[in-house]
Backbone as a ProteinNet text record, in pm:
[ID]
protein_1_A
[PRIMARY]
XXXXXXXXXXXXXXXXXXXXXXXXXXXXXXXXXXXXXXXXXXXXXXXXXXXXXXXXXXXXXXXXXXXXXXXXXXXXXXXXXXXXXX
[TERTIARY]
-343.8	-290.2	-402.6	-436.5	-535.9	-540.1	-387.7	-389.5	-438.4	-445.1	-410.8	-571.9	-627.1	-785.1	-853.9	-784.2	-860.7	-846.6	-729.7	-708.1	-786.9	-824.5	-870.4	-1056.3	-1080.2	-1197.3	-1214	-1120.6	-1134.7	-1100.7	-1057	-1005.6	-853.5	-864.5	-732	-634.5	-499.1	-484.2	-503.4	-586	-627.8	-774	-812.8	-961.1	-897.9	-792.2	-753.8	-713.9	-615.4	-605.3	-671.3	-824.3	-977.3	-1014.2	-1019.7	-1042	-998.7	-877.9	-751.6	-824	-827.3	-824.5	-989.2	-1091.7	-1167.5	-1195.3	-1150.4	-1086.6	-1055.7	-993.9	-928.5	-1043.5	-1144.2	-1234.5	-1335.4	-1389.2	-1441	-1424.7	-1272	-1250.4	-1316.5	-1281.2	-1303.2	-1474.4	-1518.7	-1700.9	-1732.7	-1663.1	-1741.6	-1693.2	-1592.6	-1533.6	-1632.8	-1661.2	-1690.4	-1867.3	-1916.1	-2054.9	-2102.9	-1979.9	-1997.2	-1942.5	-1908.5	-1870.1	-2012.7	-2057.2	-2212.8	-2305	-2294.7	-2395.8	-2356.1	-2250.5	-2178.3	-2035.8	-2033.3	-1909.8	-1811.2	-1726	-1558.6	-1494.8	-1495.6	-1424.8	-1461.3	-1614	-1619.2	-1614.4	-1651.1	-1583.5	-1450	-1330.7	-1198.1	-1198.7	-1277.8	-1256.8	-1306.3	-1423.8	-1448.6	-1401.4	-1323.1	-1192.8	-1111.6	-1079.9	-919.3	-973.9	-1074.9	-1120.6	-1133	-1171.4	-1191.1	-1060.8	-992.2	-861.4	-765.8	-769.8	-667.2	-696	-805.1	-821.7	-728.6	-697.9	-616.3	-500.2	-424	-308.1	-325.5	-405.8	-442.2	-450	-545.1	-596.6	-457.4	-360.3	-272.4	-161.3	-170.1	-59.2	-149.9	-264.8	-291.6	-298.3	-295.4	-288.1	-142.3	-55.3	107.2	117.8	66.4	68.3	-27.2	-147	-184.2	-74.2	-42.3	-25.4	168.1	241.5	351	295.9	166.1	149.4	43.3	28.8	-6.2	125.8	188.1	368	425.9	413	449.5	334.7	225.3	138.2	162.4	178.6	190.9	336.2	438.6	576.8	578.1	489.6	478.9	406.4	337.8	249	311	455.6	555.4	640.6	643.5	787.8	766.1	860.5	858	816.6	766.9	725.3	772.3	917.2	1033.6	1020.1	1059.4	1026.3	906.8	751.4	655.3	651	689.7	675.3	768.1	851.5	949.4	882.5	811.6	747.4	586.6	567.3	427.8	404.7
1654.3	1522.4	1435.3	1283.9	1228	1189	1186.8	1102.7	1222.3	1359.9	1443.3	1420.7	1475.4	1487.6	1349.1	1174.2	1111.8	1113.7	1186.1	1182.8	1295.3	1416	1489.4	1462.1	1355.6	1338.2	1241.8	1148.8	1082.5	933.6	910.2	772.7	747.3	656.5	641.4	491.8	486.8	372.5	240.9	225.1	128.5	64.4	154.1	193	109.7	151.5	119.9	-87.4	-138	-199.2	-266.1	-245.5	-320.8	-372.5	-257.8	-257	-358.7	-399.9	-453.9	-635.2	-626.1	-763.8	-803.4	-739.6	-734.4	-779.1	-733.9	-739.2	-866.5	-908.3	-1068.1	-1146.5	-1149	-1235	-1193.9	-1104.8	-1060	-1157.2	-1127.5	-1239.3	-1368.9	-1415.7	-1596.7	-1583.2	-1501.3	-1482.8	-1510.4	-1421.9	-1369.8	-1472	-1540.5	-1655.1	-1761.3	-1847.9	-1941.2	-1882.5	-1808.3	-1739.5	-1749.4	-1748.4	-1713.4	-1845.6	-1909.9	-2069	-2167.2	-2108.3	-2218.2	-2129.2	-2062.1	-1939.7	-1928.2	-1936.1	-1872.2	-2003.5	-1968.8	-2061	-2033.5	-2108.3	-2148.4	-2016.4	-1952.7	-1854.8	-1777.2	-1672	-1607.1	-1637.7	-1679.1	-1707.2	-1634.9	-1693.8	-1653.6	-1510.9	-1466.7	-1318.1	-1255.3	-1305.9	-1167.8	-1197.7	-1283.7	-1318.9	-1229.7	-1228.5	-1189.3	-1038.4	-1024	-805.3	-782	-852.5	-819.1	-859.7	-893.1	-928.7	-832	-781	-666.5	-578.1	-537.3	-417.9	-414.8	-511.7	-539.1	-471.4	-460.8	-410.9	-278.7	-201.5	-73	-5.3	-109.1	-35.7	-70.9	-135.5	-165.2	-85.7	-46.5	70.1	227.6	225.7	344.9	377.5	271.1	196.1	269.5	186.9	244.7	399	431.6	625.9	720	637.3	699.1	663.5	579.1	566.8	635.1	685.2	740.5	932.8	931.3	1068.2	1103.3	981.5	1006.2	1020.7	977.5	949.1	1119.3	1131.7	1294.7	1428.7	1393.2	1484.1	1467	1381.8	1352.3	1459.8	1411	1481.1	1600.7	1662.9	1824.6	1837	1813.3	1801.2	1849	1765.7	1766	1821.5	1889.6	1976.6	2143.8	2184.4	2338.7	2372.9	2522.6	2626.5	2639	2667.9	2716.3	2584.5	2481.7	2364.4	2334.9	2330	2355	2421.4	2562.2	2636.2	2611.4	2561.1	2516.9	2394.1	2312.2	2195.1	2236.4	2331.5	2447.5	2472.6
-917.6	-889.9	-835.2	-926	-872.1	-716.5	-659.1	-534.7	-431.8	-447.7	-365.8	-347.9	-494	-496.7	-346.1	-413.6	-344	-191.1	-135	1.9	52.8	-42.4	-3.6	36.3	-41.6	-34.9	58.4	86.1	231	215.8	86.4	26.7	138.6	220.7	230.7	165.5	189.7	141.6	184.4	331	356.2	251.9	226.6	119.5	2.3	-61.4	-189.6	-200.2	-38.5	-13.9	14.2	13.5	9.8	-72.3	-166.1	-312.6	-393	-366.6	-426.7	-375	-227.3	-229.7	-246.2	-246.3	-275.3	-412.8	-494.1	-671.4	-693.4	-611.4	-659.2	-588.8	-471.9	-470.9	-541.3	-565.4	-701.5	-836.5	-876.8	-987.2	-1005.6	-877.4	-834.1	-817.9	-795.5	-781.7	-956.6	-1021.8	-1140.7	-1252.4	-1193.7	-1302	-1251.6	-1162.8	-1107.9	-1168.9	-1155.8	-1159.9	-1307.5	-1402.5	-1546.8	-1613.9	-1555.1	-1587.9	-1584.9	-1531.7	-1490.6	-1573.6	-1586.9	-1682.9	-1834.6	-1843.6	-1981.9	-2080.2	-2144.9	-2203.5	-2141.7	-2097.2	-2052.3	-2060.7	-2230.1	-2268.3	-2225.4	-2222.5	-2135.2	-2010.5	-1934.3	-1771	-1742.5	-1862.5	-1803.7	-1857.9	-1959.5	-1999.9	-1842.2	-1812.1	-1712	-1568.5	-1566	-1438	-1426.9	-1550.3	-1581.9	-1570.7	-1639.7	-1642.6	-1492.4	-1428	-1293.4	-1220.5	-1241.2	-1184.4	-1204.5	-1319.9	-1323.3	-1267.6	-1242.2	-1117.3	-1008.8	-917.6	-829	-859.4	-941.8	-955.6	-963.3	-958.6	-988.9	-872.7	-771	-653.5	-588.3	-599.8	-523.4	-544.7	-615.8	-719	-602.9	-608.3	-579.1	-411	-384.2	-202.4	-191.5	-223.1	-223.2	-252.7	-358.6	-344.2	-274.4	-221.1	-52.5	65.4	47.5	147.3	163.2	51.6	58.5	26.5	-11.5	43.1	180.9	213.4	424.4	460.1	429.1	515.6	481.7	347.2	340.1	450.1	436.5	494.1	661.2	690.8	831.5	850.2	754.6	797.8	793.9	703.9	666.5	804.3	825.1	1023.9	1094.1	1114.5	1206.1	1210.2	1083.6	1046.9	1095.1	1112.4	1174.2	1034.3	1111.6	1022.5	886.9	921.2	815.8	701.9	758.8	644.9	600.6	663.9	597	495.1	522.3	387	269.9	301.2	165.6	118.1	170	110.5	35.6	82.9	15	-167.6
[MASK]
++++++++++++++++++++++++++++++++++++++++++++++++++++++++++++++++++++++++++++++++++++++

């Protein structure tokens, strides 16, 4: 499971939620950057490529952050229910 891997490696979903808004000023950098450099059309192509990222990292923000909420509970849970969640 990709989410397990990235929590395991130390990604949390505040990380992803960086990413995300990061992504959208990103966009506004690389549109505005490629408008003065490049034709109109490309400008909005590489807005928009960099813009959809956002929805991704934000998608993946939300499933760190509902498997911290599970890992924390398995934490807290007795023995007996740990192992049934195993």
């Amino acid at each position: 499971m990709i989410v397990k891997k990235l929590h395991e490696v130390g990604v949390t979903s505040e990380h992803a939620y960086l990413a995300a808004t990061a992504s959208i000023g990103l966009s506004l950098v690389s549109w505005l950057t490629s408008s003065r450099n490049e034709s109109l059309e490309r400008a909005d192509r590489w807005g928009i490529f960099v813009g959809e990222w956002a929805p991704t990292f934000f998608t993946l923000g939300l499933a760190l952050a509902n498997y911290e909420e599970q890992d924390t509970a398995r934490a807290g849970a007795p023995a007996a229910a740990h192992e049934a969640w195993s």
